[in-house]
C-alpha positions as CSV (number, residue, x, y, z in Angstrom):
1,X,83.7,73.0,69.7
2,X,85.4,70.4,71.7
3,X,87.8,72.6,72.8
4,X,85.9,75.0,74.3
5,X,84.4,72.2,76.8
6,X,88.5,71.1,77.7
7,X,88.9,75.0,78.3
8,X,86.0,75.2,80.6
9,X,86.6,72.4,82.8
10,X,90.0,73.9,83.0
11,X,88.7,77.0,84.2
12,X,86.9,75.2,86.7
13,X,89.5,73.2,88.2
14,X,91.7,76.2,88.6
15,X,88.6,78.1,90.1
16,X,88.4,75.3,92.2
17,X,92.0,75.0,93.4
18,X,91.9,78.3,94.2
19,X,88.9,78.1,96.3
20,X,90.6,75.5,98.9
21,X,93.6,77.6,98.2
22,X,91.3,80.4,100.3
23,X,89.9,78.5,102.4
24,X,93.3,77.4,103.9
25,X,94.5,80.6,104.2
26,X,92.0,82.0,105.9
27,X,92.0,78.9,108.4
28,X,95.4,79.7,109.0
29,X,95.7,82.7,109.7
30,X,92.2,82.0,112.3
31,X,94.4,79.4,113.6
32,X,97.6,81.6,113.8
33,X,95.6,84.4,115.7
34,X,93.5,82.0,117.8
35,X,97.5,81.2,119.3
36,X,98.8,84.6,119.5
């Protein structure tokens, strides 16, 4: 059952990533249309 620990702190780091992933988008394009 080791495995299914390595898996889930996978999944986290990935859900993680893609959370700042977001979050810079988002601030860009705020930061985009704060210009134009």
């Amino acid at each position: 059952m080791k495995d299914t620990r390595k898996t889930k702190r996978r999944v986290i780091q990935v859900a993680v990533i893609l959370l700042i992933a977001a979050v810079v988008v988002t601030y860009s394009i705020t930061f985009i249309g704060a210009f134009y």
